[in-house]
NUMI-350788 format. One line per 8 residues: number of its first residue (from 0); their letters; for each residue x, y, z of N, C-alpha, C. Coordinates in Angstrom, 1 decimal. Layout:
BEGIN
NUM> A> X:Y:Z:X:Y:Z:X:Y:Z | ...
END
This chain:
BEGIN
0> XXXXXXXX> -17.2:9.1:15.5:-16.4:9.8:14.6:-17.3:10.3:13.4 | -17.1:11.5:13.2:-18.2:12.4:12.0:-17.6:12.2:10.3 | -18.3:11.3:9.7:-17.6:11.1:8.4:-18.0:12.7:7.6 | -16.4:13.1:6.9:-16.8:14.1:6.5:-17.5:14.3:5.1 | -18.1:15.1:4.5:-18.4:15.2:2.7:-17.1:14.9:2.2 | -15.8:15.3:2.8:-14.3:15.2:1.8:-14.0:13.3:1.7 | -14.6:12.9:2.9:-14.4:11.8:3.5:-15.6:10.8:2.4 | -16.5:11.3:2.4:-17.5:10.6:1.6:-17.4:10.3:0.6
8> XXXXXXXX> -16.6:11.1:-0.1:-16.3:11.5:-1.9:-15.3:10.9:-1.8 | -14.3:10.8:-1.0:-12.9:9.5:-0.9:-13.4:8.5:-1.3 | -14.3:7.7:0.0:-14.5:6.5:0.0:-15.3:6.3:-1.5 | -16.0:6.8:-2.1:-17.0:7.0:-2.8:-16.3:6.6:-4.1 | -15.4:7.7:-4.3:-14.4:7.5:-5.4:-13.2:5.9:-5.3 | -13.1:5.6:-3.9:-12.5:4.6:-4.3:-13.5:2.9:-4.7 | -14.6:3.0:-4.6:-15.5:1.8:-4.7:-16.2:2.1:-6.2 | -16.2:3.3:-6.4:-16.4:3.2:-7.8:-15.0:2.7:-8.7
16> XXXXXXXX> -14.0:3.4:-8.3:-12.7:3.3:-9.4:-12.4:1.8:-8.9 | -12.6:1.3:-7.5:-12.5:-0.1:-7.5:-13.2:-1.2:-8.5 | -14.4:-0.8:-8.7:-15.6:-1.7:-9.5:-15.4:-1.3:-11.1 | -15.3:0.0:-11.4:-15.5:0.3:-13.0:-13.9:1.0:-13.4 | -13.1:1.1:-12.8:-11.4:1.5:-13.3:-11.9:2.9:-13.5 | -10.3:3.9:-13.3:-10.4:5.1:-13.3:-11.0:5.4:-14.8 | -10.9:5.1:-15.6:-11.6:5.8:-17.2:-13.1:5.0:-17.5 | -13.4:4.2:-16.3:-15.1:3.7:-16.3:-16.1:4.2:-15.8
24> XXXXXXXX> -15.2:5.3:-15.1:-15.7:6.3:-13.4:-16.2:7.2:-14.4 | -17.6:8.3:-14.0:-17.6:9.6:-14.2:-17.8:10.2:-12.3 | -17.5:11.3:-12.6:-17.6:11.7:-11.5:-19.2:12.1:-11.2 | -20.0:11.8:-12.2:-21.0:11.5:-11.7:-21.9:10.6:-11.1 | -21.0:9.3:-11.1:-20.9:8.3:-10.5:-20.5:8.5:-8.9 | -19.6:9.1:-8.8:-18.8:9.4:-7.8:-19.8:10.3:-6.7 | -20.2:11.2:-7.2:-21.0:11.9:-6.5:-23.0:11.2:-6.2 | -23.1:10.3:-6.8:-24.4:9.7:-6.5:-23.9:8.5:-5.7
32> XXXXXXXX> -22.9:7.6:-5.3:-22.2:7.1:-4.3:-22.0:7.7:-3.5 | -21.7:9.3:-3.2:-21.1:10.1:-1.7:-22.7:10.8:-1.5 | -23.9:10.4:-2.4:-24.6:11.1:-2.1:-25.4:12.3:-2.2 | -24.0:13.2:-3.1:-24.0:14.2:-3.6:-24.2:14.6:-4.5 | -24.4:16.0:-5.2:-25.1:16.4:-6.4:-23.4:16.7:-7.5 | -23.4:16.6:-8.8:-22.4:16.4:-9.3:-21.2:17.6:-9.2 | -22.2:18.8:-9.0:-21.4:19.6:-8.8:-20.5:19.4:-6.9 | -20.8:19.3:-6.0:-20.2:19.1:-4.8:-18.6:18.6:-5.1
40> XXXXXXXX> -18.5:17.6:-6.0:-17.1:16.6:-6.3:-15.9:17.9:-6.6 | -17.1:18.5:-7.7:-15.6:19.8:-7.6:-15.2:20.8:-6.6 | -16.2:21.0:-5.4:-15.8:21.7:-4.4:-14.5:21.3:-3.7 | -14.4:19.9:-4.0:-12.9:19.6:-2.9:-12.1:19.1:-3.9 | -12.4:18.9:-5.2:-11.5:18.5:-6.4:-11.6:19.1:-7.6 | -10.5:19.8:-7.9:-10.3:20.3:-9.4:-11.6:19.4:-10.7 | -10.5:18.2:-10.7:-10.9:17.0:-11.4:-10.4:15.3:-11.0 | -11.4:14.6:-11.9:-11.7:13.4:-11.2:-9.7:12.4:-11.0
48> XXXXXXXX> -9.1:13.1:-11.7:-7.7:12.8:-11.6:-7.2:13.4:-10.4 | -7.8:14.8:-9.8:-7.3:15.3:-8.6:-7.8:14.4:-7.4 | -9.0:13.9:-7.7:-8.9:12.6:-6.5:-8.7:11.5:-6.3 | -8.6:10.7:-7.5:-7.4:9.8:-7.6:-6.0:10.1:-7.3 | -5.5:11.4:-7.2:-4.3:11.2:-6.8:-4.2:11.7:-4.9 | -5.4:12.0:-4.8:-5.8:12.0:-3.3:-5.6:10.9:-2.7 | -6.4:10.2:-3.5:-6.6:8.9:-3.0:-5.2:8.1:-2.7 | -4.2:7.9:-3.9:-3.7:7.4:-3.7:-2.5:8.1:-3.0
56> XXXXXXXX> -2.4:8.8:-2.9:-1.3:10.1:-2.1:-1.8:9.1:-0.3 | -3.2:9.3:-0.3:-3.2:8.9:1.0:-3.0:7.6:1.6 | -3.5:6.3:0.4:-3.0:5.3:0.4:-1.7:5.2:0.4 | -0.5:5.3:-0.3:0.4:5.4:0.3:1.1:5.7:1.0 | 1.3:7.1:2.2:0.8:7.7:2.8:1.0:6.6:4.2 | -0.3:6.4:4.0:-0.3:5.3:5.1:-0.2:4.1:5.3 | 0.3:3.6:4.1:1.5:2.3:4.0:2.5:2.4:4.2 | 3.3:3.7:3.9:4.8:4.5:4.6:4.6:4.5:5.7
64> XXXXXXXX> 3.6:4.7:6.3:3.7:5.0:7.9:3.9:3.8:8.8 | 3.1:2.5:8.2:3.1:1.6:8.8:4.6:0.9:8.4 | 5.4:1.3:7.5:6.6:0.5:7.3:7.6:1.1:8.8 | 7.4:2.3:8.4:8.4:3.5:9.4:7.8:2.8:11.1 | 6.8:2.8:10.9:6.5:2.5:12.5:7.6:1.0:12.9 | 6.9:-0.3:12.0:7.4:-1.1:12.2:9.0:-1.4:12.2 | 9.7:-0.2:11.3:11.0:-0.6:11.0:11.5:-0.1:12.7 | 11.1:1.0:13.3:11.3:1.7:15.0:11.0:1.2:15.5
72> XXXXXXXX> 9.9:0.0:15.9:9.5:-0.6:16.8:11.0:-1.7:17.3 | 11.5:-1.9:16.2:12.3:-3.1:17.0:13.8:-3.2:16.2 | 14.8:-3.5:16.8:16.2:-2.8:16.2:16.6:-4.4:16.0 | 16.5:-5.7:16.1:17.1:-7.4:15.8:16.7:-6.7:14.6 | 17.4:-6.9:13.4:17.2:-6.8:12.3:15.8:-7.9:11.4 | 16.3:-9.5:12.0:15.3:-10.6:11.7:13.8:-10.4:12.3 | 13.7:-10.0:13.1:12.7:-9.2:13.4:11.9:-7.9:13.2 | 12.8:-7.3:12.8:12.2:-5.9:12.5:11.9:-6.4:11.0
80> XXXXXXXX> 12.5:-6.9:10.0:12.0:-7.2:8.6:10.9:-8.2:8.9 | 10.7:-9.2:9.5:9.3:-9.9:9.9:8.4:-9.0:10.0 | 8.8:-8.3:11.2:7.4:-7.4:11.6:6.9:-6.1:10.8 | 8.0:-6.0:9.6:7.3:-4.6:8.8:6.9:-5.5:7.6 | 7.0:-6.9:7.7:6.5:-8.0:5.9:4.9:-7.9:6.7 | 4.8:-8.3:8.1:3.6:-8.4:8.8:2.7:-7.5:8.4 | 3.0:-6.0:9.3:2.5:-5.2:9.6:2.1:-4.5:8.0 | 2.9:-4.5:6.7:2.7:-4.4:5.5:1.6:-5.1:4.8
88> XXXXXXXX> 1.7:-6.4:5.0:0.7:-7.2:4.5:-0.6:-7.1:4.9 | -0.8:-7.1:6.5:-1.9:-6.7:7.2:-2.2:-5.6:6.5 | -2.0:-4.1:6.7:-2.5:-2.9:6.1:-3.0:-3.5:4.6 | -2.2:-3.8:3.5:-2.5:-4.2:2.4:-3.9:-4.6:2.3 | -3.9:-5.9:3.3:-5.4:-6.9:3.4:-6.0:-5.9:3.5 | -6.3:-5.4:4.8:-7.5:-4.7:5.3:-7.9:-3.4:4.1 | -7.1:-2.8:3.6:-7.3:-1.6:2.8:-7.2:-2.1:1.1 | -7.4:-3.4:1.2:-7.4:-3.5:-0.6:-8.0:-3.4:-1.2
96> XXXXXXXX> -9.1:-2.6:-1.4:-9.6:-2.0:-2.3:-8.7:-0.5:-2.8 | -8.7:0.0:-1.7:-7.6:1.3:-2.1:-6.3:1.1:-2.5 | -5.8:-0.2:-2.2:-4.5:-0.6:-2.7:-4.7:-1.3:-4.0 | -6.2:-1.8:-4.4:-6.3:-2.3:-5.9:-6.3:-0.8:-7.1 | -6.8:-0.2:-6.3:-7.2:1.2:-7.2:-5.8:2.0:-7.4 | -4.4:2.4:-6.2:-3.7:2.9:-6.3:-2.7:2.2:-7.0 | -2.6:0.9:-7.2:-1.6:-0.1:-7.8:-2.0:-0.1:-9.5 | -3.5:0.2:-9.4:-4.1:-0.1:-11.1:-4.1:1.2:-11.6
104> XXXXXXXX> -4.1:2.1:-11.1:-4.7:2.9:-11.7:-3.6:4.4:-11.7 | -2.1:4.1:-11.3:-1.0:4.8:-11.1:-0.6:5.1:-12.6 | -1.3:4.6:-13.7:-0.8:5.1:-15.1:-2.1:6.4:-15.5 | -2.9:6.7:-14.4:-3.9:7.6:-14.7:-3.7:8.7:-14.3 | -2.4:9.0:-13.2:-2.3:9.9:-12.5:-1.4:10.9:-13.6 | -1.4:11.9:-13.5:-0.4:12.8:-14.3:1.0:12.8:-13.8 | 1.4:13.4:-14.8:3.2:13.3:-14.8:3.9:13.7:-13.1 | 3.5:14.9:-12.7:3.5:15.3:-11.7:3.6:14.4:-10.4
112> XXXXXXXX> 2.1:13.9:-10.3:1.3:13.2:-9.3:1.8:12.1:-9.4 | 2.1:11.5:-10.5:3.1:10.1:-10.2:4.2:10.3:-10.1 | 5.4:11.3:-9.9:6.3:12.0:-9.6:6.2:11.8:-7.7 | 5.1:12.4:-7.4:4.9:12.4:-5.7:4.7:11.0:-4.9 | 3.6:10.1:-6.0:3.9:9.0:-5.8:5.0:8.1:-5.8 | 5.9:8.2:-6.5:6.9:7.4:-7.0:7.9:7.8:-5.3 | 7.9:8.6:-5.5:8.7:9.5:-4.4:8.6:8.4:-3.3 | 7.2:8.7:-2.6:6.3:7.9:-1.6:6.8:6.0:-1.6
120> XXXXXXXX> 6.5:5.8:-2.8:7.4:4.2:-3.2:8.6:3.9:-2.5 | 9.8:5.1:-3.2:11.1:4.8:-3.1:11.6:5.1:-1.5 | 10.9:5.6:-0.7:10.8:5.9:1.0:10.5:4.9:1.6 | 9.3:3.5:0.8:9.0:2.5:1.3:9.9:1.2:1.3 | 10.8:1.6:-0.3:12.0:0.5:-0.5:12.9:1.0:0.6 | 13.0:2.2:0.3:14.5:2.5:1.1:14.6:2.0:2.6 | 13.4:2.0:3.4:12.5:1.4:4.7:13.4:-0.2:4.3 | 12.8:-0.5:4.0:13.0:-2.4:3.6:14.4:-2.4:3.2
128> XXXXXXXX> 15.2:-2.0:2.4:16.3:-1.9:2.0:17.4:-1.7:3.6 | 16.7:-0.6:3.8:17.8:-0.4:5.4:17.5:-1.5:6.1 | 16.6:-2.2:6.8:16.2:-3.4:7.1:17.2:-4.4:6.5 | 17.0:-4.7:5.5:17.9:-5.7:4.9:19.5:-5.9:4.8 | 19.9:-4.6:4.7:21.9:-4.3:4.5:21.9:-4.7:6.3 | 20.8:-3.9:7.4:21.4:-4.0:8.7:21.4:-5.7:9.2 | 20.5:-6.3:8.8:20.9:-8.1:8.8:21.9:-8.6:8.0 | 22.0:-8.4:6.9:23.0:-8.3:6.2:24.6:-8.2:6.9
136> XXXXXXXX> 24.9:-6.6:7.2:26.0:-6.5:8.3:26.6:-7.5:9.6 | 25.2:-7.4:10.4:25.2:-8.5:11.4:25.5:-9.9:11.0 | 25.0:-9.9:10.0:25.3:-11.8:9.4:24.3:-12.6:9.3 | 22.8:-12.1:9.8:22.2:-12.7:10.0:20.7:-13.2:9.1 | 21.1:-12.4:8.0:20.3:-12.3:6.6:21.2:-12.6:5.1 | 21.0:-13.0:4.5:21.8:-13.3:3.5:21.1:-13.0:1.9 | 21.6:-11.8:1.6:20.9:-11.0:0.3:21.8:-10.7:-0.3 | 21.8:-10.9:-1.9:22.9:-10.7:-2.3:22.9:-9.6:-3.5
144> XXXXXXXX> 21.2:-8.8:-3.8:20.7:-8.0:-4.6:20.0:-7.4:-3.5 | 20.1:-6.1:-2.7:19.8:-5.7:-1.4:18.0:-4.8:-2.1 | 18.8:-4.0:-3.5:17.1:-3.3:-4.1:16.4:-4.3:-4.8 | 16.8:-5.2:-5.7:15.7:-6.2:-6.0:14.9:-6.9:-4.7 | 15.9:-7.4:-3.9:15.3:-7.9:-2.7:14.3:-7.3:-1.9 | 14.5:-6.4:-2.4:13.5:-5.0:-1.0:12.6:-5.1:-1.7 | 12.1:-4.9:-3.2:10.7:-4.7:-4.0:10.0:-6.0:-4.2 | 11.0:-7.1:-3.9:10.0:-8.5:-4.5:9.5:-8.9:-2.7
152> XXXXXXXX> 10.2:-8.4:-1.3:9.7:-8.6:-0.2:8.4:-7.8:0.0 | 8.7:-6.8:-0.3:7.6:-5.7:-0.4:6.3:-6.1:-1.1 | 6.6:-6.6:-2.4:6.0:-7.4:-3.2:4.8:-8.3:-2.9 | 5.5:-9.2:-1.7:4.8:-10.3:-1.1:2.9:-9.3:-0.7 | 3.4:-8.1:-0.4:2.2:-7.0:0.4:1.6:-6.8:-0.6 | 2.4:-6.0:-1.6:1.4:-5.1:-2.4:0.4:-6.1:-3.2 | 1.2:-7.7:-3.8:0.4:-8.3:-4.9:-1.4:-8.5:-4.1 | -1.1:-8.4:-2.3:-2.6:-8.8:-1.7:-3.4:-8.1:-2.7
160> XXXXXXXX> -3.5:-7.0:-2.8:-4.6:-6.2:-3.4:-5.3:-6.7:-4.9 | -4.5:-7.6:-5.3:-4.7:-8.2:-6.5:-5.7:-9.6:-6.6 | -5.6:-10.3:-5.3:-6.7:-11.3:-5.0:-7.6:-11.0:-3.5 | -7.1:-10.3:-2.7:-7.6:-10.7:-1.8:-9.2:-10.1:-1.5 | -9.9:-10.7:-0.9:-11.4:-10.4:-0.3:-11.6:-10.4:1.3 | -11.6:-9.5:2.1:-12.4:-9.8:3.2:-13.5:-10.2:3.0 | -13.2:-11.8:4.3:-14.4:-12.7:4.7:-14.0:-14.2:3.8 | -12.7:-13.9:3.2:-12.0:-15.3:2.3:-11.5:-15.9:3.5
168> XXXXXXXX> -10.5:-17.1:2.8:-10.1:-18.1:3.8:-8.8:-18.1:4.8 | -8.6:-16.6:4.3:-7.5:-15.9:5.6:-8.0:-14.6:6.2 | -7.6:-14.7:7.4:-7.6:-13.1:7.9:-6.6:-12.1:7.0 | -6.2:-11.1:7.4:-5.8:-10.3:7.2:-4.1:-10.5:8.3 | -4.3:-10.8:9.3:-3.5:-10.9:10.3:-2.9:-12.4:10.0 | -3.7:-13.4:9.6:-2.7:-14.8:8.7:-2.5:-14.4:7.6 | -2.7:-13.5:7.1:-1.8:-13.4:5.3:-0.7:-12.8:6.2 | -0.3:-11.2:7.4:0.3:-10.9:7.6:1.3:-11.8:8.2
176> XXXXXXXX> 1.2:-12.9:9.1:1.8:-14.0:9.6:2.2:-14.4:8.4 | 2.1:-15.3:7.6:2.1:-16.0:6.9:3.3:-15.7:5.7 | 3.1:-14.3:5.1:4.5:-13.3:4.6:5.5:-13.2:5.5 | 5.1:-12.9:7.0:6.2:-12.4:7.9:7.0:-13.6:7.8 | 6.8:-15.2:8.1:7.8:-16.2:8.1:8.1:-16.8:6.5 | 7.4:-16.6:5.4:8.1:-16.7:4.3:9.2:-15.5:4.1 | 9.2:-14.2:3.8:10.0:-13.3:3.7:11.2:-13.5:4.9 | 11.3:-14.2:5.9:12.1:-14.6:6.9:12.9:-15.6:6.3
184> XXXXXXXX> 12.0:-16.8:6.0:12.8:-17.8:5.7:13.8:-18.2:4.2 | 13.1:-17.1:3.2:13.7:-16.8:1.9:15.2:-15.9:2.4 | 15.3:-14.9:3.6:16.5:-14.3:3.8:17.4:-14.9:4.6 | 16.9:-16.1:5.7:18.2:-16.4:6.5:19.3:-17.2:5.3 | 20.8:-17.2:6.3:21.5:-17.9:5.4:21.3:-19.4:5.4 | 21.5:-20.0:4.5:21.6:-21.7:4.4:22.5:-22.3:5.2 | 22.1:-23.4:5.9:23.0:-24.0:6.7:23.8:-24.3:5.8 | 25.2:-24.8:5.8:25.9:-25.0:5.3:27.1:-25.2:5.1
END
């Protein structure tokens, strides 16, 4: 696979805004990371805000995708919420760098751009949310705040970005395990 110059200045831009925060970055930074001469950054970006909100457009993006996938893969409700806490958390691990930058740095984006983002968010709850009322219905989940519940489950994913390191003392696939049967065991009902 041919990494592209647009591709370069992504990755480039998120390991700098990972290490120095979006207002520690110049884009001249940015472009001696992708390799490039300062001017090149503005060829595919306005400004250093137009690719942070690239970045994060894409990061979310394709955390939505992996929720949507997982909520279609499987219709048992207790299951389908495991395997999108899973499949959520995994993505999170593997990509947290871009999940530390889009989570920290979403007060940088303009009014707009966090407008599109926000959007992208509320598609992710509503994902989790439908999961949750359909166990709910069945009987086989017991929630009794259906949107607090959806953001603090969700929650379990996004906080990865906040400690985690590939090559620490979990995989990515045991944090995803690991969420999938806490977020399970916090929703069934209590014997009783």
């Amino acid at each position: 696979m041919t990494t592209t110059a647009r591709d370069r200045l992504l990755d480039a831009a998120v390991a700098a805004f990972a290490e120095h925060g979006f207002g520690g970055t110049t884009t001249r930074d940015i472009a001696a990371r992708a390799q490039m001469s300062p001017a090149a950054v503005y060829v595919h970006h306005a400004t250093k805000e137009e690719l942070l909100f690239a970045i994060s457009q894409r990061g979310h993006q394709e955390a939505l995708d992996v929720l949507a996938r997982s909520y279609a893969k499987v219709d048992a409700p207790v299951e389908r919420v495991a395997g999108m806490v899973r499949d959520f958390s995994e993505w999170h691990a593997r990509n947290s760098r871009i999940g530390r930058v889009v989570q920290y740095e979403f007060g940088a984006l303009s009014s707009d751009h966090r407008a599109v983002i926000a959007d992208l968010r509320r598609q992710m709850e509503q994902h989790m949310r439908d999961a949750l009322v359909a166990g709910v219905d069945e009987g086989v989940l017991e929630v009794t705040d259906v949107r607090g519940t959806a953001r603090a489950v969700l929650s379990l994913s996004v906080d990865l970005v906040r400690w985690f390191e590939p090559g620490g003392a979990h995989t990515a696939a045991e944090l995803g395990r690991l969420h999938a049967d806490l977020a399970v065991r916090m929703l069934r009902p209590s014997a009783g």
